[in-house]
VMD Tcl script that draws the C-alpha trace (Angstrom):
set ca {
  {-44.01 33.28 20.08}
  {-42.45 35.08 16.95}
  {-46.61 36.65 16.51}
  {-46.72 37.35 20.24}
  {-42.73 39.64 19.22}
  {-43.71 41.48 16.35}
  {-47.51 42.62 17.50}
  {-45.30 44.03 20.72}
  {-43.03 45.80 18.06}
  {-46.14 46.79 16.36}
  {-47.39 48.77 19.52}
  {-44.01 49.91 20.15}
  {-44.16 51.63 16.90}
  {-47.22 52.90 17.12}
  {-46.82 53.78 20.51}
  {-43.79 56.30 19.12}
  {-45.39 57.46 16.18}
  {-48.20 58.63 18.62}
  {-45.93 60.87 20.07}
  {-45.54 62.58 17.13}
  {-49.27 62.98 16.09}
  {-50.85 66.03 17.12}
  {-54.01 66.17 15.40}
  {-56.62 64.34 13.06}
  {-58.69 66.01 10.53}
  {-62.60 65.08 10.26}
  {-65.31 66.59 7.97}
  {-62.66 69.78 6.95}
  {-62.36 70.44 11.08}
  {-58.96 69.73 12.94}
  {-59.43 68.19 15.91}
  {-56.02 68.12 18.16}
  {-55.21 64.79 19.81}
  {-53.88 65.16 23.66}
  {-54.70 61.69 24.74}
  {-52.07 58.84 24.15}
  {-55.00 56.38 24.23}
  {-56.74 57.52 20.97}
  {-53.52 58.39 19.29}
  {-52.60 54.97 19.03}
  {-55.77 53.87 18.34}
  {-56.38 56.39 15.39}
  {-52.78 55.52 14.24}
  {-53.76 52.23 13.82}
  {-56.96 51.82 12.50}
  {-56.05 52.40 8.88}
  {-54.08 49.03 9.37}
  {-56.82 47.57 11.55}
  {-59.22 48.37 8.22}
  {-56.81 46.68 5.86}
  {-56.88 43.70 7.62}
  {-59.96 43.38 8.05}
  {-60.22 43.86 3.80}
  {-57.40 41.18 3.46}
  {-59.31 38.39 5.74}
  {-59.13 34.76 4.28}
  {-62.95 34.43 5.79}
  {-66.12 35.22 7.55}
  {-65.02 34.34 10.72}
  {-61.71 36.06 10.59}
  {-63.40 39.35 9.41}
  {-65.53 39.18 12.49}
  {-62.98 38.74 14.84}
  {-61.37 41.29 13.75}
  {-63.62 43.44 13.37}
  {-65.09 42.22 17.04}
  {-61.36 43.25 18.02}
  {-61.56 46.65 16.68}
  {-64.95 47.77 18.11}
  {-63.33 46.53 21.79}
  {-60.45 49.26 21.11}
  {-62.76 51.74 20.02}
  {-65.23 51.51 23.15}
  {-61.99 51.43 24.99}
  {-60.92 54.69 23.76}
  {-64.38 56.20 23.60}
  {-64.38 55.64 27.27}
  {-61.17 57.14 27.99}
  {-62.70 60.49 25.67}
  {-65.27 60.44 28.04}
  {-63.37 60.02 31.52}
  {-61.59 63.02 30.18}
  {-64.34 65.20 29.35}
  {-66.09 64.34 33.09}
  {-63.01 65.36 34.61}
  {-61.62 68.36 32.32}
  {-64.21 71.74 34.27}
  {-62.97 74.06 32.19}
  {-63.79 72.03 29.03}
  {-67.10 71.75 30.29}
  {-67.61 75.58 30.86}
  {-65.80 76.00 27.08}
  {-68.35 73.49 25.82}
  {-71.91 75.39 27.25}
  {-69.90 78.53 25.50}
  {-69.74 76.80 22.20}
  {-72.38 75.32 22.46}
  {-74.34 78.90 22.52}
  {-72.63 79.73 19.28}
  {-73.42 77.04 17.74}
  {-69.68 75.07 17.94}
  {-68.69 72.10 19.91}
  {-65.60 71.86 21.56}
  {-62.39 69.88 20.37}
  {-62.91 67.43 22.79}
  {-66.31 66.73 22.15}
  {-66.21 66.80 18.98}
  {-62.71 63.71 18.81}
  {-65.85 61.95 21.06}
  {-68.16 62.26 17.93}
  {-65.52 61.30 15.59}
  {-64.65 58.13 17.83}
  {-68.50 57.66 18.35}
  {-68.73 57.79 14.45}
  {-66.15 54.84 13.86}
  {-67.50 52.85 16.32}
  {-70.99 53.30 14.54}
  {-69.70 52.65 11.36}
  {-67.58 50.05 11.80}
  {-70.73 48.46 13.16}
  {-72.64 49.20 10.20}
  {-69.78 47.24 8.48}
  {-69.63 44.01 10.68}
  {-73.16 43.26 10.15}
  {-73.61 43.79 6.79}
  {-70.62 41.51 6.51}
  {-72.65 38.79 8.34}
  {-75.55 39.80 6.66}
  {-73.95 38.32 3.30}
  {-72.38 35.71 4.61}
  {-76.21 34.38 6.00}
  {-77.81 35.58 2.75}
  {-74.97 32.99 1.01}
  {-75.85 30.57 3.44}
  {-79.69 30.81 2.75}
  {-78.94 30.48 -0.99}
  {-77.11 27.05 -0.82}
  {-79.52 23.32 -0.62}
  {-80.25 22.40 2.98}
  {-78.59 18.55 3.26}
  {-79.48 18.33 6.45}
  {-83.04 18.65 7.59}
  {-82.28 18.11 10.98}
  {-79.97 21.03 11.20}
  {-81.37 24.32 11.88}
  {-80.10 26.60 8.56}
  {-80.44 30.06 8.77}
  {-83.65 31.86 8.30}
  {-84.91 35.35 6.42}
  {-85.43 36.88 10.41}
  {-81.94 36.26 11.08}
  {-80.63 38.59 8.55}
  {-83.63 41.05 9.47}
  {-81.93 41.46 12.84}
  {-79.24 42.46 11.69}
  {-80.74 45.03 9.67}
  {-82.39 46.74 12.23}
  {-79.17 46.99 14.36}
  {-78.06 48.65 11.19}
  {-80.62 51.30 11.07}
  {-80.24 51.85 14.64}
  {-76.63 52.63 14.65}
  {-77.20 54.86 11.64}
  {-79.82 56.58 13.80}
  {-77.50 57.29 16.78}
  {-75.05 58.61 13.80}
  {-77.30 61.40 12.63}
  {-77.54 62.76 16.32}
  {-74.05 62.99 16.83}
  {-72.47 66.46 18.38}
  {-71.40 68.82 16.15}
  {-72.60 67.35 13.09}
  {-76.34 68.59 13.46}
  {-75.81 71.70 11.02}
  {-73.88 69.78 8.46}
  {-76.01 69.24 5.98}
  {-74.24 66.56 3.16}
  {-73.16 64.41 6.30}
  {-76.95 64.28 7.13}
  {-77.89 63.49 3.72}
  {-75.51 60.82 3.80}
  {-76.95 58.97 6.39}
  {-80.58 59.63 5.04}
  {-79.54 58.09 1.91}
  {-77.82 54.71 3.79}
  {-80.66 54.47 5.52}
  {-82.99 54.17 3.08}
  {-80.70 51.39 1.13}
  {-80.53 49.20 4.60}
  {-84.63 50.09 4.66}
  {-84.73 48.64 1.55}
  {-82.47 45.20 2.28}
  {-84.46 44.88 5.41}
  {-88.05 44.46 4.08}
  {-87.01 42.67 1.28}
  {-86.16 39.91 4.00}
  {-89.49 40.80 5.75}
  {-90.43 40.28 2.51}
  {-88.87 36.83 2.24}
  {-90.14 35.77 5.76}
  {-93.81 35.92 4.20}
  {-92.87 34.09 1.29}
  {-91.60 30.82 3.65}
  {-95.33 31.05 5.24}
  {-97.11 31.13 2.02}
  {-98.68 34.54 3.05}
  {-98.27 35.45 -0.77}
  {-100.21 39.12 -0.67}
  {-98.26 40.60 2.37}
  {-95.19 39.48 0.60}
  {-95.98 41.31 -2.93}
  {-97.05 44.78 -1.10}
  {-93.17 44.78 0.89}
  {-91.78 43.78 -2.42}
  {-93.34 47.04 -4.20}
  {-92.53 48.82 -0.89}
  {-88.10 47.58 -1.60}
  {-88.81 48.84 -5.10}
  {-89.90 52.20 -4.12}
  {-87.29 52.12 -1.63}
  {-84.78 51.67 -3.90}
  {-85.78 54.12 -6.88}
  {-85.90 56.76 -4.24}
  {-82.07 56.04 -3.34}
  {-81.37 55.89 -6.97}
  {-83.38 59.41 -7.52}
  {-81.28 61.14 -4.51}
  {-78.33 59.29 -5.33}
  {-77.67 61.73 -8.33}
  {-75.61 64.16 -5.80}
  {-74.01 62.21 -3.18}
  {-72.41 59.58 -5.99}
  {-69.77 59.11 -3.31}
  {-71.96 58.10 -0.38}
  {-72.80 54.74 -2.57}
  {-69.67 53.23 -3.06}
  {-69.73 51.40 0.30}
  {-73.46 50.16 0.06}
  {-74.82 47.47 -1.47}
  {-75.81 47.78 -5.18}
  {-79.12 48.53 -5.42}
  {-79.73 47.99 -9.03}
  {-78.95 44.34 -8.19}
  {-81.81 44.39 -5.60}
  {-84.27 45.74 -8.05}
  {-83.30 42.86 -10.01}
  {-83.79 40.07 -7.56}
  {-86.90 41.74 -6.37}
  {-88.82 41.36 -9.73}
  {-87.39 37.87 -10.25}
  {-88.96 37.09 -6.61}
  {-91.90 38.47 -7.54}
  {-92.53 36.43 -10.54}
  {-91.62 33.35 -8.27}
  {-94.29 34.25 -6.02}
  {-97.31 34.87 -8.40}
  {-96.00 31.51 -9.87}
  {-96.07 29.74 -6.18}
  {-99.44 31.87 -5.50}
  {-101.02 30.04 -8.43}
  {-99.74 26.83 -7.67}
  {-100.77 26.83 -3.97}
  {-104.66 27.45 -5.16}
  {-104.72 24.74 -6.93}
  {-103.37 22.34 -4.19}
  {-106.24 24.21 -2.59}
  {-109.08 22.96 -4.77}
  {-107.36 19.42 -4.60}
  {-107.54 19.58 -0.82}
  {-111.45 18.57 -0.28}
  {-110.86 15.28 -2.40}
  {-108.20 14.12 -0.60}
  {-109.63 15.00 2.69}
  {-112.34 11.78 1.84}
  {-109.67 9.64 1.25}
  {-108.73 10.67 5.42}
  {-111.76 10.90 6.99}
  {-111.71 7.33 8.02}
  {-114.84 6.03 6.34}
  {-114.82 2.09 5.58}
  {-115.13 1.06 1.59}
  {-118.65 0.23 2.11}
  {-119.86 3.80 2.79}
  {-117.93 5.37 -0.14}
  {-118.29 2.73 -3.14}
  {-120.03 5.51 -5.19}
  {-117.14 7.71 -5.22}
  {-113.76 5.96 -6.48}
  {-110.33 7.06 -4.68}
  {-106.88 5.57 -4.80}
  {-106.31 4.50 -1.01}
  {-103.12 3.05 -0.33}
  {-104.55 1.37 3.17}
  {-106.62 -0.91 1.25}
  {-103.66 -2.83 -0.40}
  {-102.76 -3.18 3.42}
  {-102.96 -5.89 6.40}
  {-105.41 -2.49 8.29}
  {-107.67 -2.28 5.71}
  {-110.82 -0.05 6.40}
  {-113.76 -2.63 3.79}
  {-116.48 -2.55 6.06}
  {-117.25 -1.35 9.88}
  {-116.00 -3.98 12.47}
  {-117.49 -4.85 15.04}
  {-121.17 -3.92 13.54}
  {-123.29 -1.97 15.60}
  {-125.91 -3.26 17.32}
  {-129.52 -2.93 15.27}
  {-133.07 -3.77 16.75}
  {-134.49 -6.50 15.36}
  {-138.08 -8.42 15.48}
  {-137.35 -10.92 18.60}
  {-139.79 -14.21 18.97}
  {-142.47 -13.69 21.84}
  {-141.83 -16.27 24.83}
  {-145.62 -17.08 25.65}
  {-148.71 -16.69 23.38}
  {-151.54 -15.88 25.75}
  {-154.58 -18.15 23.86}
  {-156.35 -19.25 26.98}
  {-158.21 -15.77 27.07}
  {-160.23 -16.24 24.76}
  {-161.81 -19.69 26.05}
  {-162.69 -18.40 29.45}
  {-166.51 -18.16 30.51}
  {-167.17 -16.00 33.05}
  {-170.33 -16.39 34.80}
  {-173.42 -13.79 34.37}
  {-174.22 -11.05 36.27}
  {-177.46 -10.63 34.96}
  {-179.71 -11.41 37.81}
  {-177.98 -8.40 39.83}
  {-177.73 -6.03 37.54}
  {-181.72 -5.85 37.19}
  {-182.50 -5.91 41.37}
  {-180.79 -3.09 40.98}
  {-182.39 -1.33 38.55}
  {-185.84 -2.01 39.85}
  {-185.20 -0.61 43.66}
  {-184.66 3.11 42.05}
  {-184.74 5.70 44.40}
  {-187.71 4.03 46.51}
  {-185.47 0.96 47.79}
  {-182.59 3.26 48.45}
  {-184.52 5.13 51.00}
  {-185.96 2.59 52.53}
  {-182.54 0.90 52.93}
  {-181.35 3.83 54.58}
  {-183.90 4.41 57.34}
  {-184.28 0.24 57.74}
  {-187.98 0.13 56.33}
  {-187.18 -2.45 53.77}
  {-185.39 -5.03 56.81}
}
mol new
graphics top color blue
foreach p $ca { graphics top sphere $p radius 0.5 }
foreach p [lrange $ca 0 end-1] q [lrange $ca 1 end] { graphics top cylinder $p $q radius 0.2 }
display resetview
């Protein structure tokens, strides 16, 4: 009840103060403020920030920050609404837009657009360390799904893509140190994100893709630290990049260690596979192994049930009588024969011999 009181006061006094605020100042450009909406919003976001600074935890700092993206889309919309329905801003815009100027209007839109953006930028590199904590600290529970190196390269990528849709914005195409800016945080959210592609290759024991995106973060990074020379001020609400150098050449120490030690489990793979392939003891005494499944009720000694083998088998019936058996001779016929010749057959034919 008393919270429920003093966040109405809270709006109340915003709400007045609001009244009095007539413009904002962005980038050395005053911008006048006509709608109540993002008065009150721009009058509080200062505190809106400080809270979100002062949160006991992770989960508190999103909510919040959840909380002040909803009243920024909610005043980004009400921009817009007003620059559909506002003609002569329209015509005032194509004007400025010829020389080369957006209009006040348009250009509060950009500014909203750019704390939305940013503020964006900021919630998920606040997960993004609260994960990278988390994937630090002993899994106790292997059932549990912990978080993983493609989590935190999602979140990446949303980074780069808001910081995309930031150097695009209206009226900020000819300023020059605001585009640097964002080329420079790009390249240090480049570099966090394919250190974790990085890291995603290292959990799959695909050791050379890892060690090419680890020399790819570390060229990453020395070009922020090269450009950084000039825009000293655009760093101080990145990560450090000197401390990602660091953990980059630790990893990649750890890797060429786990590289080395993977190869060997290699070459210690084909011995072991004999141990597996299911062969009884009888058919592998002249190579010794240490199977545990012999000490065991199952143990493999010797193929069971044999197979079947041919064998010699002992003949039924000896056939001896053969070679007793007189036949009688043929003797007498075979010689008629052979005296008839070709005489007797002829005569047999025509009936001369009958």
């Amino acid at each position: 009840m008393m919270a429920e009181k003093l966040e109405a006061l809270i709006t109340q006094t915003r709400a007045k103060q609001a009244a009095t605020m007539s413009e904002v100042e962005w980038r050395g450009r005053a911008v006048p403020v006509k709608i109540d909406k993002a008065r009150i919003f721009l009058l509080g976001l200062a505190d809106n920030e400080a809270a979100i600074a002062q949160a006991a935890n992770d989960e508190t700092k999103e909510r919040l920050y959840e909380t002040l993206l909803a009243e920024c889309r909610d005043t980004i919309q009400a921009v817009r609404e007003e620059l559909r329905t506002d003609v002569k801003q329209r015509e005032r815009a194509a004007d400025s837009a010829e020389s080369g100027k957006v209009s006040n209007l348009q250009y509060l839109h950009s500014y909203l657009t750019y704390i939305k953006l940013w503020t964006v930028v900021k919630r998920n590199e606040s997960m993004a360390r609260a994960l990278q904590a988390k994937l630090k600290e002993p899994q106790t529970d292997e059932n549990k799904r912990g978080p993983r190196p493609q989590d935190l390269i999602r979140l990446y990528e949303i980074i780069l893509q808001s910081l995309a849709e930031l150097s695009t914005l209206q009226g900020l195409e000819e300023d020059h140190a605001f585009q640097k800016e964002v080329a420079l945080k790009t390249l240090v959210y480049k570099a966090y994100r394919c250190f974790f592609i990085a890291q995603s290759y290292v959990v799959v024991k695909k050791w050379s893709e890892a060690l090419v995106l680890y020399e790819r973060v570390l060229k990453y990074a020395r070009e922020v630290q090269s450009k950084a020379k000039n825009l000293n001020n655009s760093l101080k609400d990145l990560p450090d990049v000197q401390e990602l150098i660091a953990e980059v050449n630790s990893e990649k120490y750890s890797l060429q260690a786990a590289a080395i030690l993977d190869k060997e489990d290699v070459t210690e793979a084909p011995a072991q596979q004999q141990v597996k392939d299911n062969k009884p003891l009888s058919e592998r005494l002249e190579t010794f192994h240490l199977d545990p499944s012999l000490l065991g009720k199952q143990s493999n000694l010797v193929p069971f049930p044999p197979d079947f083998q041919p064998i010699p088998c002992k003949p039924l019936f000896f056939d001896l009588a053969l070679n007793h058996v007189a036949f009688p001779p043929l003797d007498d016929k075979v010689e008629q024969k052979g005296k008839g010749g070709l005489t007797g057959y002829i005569k047999g034919i025509f009936g001369f011999g009958s």
